[in-house]
C-alpha positions as CSV (number, residue, x, y, z in Angstrom):
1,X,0.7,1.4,-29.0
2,X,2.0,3.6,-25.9
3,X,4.6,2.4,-23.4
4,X,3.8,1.9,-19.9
5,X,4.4,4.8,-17.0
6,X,7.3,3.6,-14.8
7,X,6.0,3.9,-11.0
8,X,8.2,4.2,-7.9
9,X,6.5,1.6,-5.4
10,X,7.4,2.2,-1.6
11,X,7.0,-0.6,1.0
12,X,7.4,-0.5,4.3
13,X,7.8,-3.4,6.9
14,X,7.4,-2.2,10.1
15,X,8.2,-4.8,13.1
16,X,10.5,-4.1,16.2
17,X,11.2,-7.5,16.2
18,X,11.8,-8.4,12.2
19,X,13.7,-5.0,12.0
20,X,16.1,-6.5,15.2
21,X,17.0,-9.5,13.3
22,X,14.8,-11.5,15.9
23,X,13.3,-13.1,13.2
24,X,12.9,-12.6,9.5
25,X,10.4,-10.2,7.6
26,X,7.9,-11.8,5.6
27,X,6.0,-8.7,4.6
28,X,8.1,-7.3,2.2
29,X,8.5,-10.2,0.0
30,X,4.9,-11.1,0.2
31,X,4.4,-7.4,-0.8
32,X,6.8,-7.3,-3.4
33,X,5.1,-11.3,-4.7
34,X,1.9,-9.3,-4.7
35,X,2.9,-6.7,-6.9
36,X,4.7,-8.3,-9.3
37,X,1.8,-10.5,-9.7
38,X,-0.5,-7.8,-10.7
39,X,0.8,-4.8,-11.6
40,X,1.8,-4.4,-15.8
41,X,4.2,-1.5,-15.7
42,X,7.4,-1.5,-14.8
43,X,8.4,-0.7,-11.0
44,X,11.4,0.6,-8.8
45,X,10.8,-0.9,-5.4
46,X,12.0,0.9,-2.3
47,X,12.3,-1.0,0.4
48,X,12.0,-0.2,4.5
49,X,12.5,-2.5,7.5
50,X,11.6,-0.5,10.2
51,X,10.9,-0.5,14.4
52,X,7.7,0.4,15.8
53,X,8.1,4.2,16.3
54,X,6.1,6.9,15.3
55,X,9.1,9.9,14.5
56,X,10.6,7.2,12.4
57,X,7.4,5.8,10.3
58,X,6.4,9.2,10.0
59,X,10.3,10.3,8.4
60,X,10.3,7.2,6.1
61,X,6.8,8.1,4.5
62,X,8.0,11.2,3.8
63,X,11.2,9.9,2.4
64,X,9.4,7.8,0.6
65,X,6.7,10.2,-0.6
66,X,8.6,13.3,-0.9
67,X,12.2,12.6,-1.8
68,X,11.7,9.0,-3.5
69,X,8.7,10.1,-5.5
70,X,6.6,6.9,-4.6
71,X,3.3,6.9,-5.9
72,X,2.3,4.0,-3.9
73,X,3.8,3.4,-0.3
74,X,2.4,0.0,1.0
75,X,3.3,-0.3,5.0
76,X,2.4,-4.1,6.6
77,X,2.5,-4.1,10.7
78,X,1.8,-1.7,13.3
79,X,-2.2,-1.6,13.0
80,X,-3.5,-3.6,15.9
81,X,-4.4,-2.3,19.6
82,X,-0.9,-2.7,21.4
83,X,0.7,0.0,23.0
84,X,3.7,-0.1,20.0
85,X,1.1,-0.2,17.4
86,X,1.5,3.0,16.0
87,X,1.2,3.1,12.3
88,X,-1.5,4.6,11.8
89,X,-1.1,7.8,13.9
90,X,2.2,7.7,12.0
91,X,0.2,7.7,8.8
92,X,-2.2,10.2,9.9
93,X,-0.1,12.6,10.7
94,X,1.9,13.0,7.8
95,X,-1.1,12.6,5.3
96,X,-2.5,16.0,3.7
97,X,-6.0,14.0,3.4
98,X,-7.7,10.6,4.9
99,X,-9.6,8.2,2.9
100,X,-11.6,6.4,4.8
101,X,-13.0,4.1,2.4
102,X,-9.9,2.2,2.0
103,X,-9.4,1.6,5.8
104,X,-13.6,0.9,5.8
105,X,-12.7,-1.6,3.0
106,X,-9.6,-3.2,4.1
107,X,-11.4,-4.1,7.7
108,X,-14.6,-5.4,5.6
109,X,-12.0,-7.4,3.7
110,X,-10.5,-9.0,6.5
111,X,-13.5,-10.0,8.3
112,X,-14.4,-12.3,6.0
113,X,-11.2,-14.6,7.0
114,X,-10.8,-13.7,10.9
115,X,-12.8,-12.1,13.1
116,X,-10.0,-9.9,14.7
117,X,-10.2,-7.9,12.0
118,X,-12.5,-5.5,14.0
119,X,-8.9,-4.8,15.7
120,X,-7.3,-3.3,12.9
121,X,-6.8,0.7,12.6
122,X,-5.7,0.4,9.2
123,X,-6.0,3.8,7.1
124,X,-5.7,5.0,3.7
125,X,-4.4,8.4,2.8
126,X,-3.3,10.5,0.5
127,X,0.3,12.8,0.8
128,X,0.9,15.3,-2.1
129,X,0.7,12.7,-5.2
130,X,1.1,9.5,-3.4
131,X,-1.5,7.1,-1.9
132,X,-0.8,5.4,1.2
133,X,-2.0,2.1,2.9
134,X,-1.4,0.5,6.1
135,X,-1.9,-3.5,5.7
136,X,-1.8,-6.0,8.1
137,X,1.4,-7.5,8.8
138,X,0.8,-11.1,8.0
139,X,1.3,-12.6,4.1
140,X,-1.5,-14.4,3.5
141,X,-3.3,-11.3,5.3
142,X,-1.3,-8.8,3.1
143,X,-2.5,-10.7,-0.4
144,X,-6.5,-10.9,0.8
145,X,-6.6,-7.6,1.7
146,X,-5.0,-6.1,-1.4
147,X,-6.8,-8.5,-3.9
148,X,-10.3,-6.6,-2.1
149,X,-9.1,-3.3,-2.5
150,X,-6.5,-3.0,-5.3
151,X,-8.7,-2.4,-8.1
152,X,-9.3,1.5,-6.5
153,X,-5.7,1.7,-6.8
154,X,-5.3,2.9,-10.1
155,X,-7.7,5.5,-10.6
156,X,-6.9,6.7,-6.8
157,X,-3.5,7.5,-8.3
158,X,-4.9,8.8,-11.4
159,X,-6.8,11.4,-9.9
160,X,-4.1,12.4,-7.2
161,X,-1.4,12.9,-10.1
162,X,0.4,10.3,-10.3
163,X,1.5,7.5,-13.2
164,X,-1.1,5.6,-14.9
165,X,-1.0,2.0,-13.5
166,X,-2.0,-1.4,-15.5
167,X,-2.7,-4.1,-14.3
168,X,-2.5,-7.6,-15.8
169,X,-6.1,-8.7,-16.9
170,X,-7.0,-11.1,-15.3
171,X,-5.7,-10.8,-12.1
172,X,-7.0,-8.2,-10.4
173,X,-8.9,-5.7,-13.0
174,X,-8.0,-1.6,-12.5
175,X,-11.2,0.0,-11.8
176,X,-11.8,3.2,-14.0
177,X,-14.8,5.5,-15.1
178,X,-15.0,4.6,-19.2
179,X,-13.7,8.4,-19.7
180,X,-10.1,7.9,-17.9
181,X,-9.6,4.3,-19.9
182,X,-6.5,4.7,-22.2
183,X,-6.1,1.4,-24.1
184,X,-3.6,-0.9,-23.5
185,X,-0.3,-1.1,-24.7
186,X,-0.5,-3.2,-28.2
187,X,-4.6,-2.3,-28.7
């Protein structure tokens, strides 16, 4: 029996409005629901409430990344077509490699509930040994999109150095290649 890696989880809400106290952020709790949901190991959360502006996404991902060890930063907002919809470019430019298959993914996702999902700019990238993915910004968005990509997650983060990640059977089933399966904790 082996003990489960801890993992730092970063989560970013990014809203001029929710961050003004204009109204309330949903994102981060639907974000940390999510999680807790699905992933086995235990997690530190930390959490961002953020404005729309590019300088200051790009600082808190590499906060997050760099000085918070997240192996996992989760943003929700910022993806659309509007002029303060920025990120993405935030995203890009502090990533030291895209993956476009997760941003492919996340829009194929989406289209299956709302056909604005052609809009999104969402991406996927990868910044020294954290993954990072920019989700819509609505809940019941956040949970559809994440239960159609999650189960790349783990291995993503296997192969990028970071903690192994379970996650409870079930729910949403960790994809790996039979080689980079460790059995789980009490097997």
């Amino acid at each position: 029996m082996r003990d489960y890696d801890t993992i730092t989880i970063g989560l970013i809400s990014i809203s001029d409005r929710a961050s003004s106290g204009e109204y309330e952020d949903k994102g981060l709790p639907a974000l940390k629901e999510w999680l807790g949901r699905i992933i086995a190991n235990p997690m530190t959360i930390v959490e961002r409430l953020i404005p729309d502006e590019q300088p200051l996404i790009e600082s808190t991902l590499k906060e997050l990344a760099d000085k918070a060890q997240c192996a996992l930063i989760l943003t929700t907002g910022g993806t659309g077509p509007a002029p303060r919809d920025v990120t993405p470019e935030a995203t890009l430019a502090v990533a030291d490699r895209e993956l476009p298959g997760f941003g492919e993914a996340m829009r194929a996702v989406s289209l299956k509930f709302v056909p604005t999902a052609i809009l999104s700019r969402q991406v996927g990238v990868v910044r020294g040994s954290c993954l990072i993915l920019n989700l819509p910004g609505q809940p019941k968005a956040i949970g559809e999109t994440l239960d159609g990509v999650f189960a790349a997650v783990p291995y993503c983060i296997d192969l990028i150095g970071g903690p192994y990640i379970e996650t409870h059977p079930g729910r949403v089933e960790a994809f790996r290649p039979k080689s980079a399966i460790r059995p789980r904790a009490g097997q």
